[in-house]
C-alpha positions in Angstrom: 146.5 125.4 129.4 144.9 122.6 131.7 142.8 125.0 133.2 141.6 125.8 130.0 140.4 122.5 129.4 139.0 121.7 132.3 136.8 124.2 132.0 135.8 123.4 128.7 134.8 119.9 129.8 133.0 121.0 132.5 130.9 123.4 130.2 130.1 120.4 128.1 129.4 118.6 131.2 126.8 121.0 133.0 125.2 121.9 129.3 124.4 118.1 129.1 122.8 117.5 131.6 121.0 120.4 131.8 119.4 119.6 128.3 118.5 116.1 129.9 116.1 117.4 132.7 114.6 120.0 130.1 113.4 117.2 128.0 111.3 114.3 129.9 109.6 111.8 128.2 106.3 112.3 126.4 103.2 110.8 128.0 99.5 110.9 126.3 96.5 110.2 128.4 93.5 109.5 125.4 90.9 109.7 127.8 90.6 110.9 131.3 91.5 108.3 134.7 88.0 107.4 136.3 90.1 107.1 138.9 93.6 105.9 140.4 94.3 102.6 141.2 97.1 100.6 142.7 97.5 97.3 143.9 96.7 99.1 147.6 94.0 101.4 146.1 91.9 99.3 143.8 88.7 100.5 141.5 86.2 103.1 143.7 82.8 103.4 142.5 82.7 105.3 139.4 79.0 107.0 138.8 76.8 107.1 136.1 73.6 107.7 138.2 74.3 108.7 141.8 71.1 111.2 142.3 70.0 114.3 140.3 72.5 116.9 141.5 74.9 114.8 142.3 78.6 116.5 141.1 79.2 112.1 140.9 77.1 111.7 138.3 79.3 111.0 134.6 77.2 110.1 131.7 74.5 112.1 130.3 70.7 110.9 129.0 70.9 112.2 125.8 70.8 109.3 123.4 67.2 108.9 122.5 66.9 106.0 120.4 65.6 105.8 117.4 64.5 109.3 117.8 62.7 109.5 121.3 59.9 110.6 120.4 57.5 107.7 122.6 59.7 108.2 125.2 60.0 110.3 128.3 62.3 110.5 130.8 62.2 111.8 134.6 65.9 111.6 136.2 64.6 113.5 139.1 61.5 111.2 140.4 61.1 111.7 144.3 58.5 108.5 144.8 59.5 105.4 146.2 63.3 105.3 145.1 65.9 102.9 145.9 68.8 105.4 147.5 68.9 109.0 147.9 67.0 111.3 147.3 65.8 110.9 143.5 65.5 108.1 140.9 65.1 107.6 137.4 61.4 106.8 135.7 61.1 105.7 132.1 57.9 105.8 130.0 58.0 103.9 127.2 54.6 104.5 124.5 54.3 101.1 123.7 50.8 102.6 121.5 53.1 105.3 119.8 56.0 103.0 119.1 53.5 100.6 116.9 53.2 103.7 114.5 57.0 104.5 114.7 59.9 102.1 114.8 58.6 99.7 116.8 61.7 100.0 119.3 62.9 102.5 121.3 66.2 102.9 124.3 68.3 105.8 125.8 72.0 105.7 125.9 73.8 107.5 129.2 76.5 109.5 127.0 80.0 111.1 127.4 80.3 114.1 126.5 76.0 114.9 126.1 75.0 113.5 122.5 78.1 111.7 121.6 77.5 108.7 119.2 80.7 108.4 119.0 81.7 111.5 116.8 83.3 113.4 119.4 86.3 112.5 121.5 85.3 111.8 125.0 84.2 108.9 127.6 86.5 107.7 130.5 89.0 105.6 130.9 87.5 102.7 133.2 90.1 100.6 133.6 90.3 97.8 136.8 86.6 98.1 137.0 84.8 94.2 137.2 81.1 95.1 137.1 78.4 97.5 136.5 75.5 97.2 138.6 72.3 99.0 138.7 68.8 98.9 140.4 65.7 98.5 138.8 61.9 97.6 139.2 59.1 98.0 137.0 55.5 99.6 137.5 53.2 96.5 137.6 56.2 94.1 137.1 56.6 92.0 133.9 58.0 95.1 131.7 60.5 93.0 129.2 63.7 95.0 128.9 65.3 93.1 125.8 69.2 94.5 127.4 70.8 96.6 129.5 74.4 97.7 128.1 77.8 99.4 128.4 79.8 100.5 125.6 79.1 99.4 122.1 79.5 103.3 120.6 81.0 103.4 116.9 82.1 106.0 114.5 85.4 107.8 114.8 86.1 107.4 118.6 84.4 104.1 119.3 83.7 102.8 122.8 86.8 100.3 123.3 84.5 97.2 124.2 80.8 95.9 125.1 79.1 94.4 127.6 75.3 93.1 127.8 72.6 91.5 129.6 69.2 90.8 128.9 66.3 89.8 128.7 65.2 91.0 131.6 61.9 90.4 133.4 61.2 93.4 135.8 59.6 93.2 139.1 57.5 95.5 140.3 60.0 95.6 143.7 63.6 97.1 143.7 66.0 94.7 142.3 69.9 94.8 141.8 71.6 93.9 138.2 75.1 93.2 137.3 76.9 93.7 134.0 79.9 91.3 134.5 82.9 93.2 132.8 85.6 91.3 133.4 88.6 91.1 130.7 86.7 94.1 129.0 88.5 96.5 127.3 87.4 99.3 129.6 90.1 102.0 128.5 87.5 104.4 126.4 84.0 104.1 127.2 81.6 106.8 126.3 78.5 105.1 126.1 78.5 104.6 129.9 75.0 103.0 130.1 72.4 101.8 127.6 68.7 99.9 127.5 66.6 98.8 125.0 63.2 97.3 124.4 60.8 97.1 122.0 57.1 96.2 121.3 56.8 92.6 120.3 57.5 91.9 124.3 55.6 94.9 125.7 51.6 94.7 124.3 50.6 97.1 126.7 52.2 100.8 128.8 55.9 100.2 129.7 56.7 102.5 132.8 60.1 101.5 134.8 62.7 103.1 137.4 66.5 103.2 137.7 68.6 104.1 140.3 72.4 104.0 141.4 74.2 102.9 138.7 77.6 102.3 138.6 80.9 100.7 137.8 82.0 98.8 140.7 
């Protein structure tokens, strides 16, 4: 009869803790790591602009604002760039934007075309900066900000972050979005500038390159 029961108990015993290893705790990620970070590893660069083929690059430039149409954009200029191989040029019809809305801006976007409607952007946790290059044609192009984040709707951007004015130079220059005690963990609007035509009478033509949270 002991035997009996001792083998009972261990049946309990073993089914127990086989149900325990078969269920481990539930873990949701709402949007992907940019990267993984310990006290020993801390934030690596995490792209939006690296060069045109570049497999770094994160955000696309598909938010034409208001509707792009006195915009145009080259991601893959070859002339006088800061790093690598290609840059980013910007034409802003200052003429064509009297007649339209009077401003105009692109937003860098994750996934492509994603005000917000979509589920997307990275998680950018630990990062303390963005920083970016940038120089204008003749120099004195007015840039009214530069700008992470900031994305409404149904998945909005967590936080914001923004600089500006800024004065170009017509000579390569470096520019820092400080984003420290952000909210960094959702962030699809990885990169945004905007401008408009009471500061720019005449052609606006400007260059980008290597941007990136730091």
């Amino acid at each position: 009869m002991r035997q009996v029961l001792c083998l009972i108990l261990l049946f309990f015993v073993f089914s127990g803790c086989r149900k325990s290893n078969a269920e481990p705790s539930a873990q949701t990620t709402p949007v992907p790591e940019a990267n993984h970070r310990t006290s020993e590893n801390p934030f690596r660069p995490f792209w939006v602009y690296d060069d045109k083929a570049s497999r770094e690059n994160h955000f696309v430039p598909s938010g034409f604002m208001p509707n792009g149409k006195c915009l145009k954009l080259n991601d893959a200029w070859t002339q006088d760039c800061h790093g690598g191989s290609t840059c980013i040029r910007i034409e802003y019809d200052v003429a064509c934007s009297k007649e339209d809305q009077t401003w105009a801006g692109i937003y860098w976007l994750n996934p492509a075309n994603n005000w917000g409607q979509l589920k997307g952007g990275f998680n950018l946790t630990g990062a303390s900066k963005l920083t970016f290059w940038a120089k204008g044609e003749k120099g004195g192009e007015h840039i009214e900000e530069f700008k992470v984040g900031g994305l409404g709707k149904d998945f909005p951007d967590s936080d914001a972050a923004i600089i500006g004015p800024v004065i170009l130079s017509n000579e390569w220059r470096q520019y820092s979005i400080d984003l420290r005690g952000r909210d960094l963990s959702s962030i699809a609007g990885g990169f945004a500038w905007s401008t408009n035509t009471a500061f720019n009478s005449q052609e606006c033509i400007f260059y980008l390159d290597e941007i990136r949270y730091e």
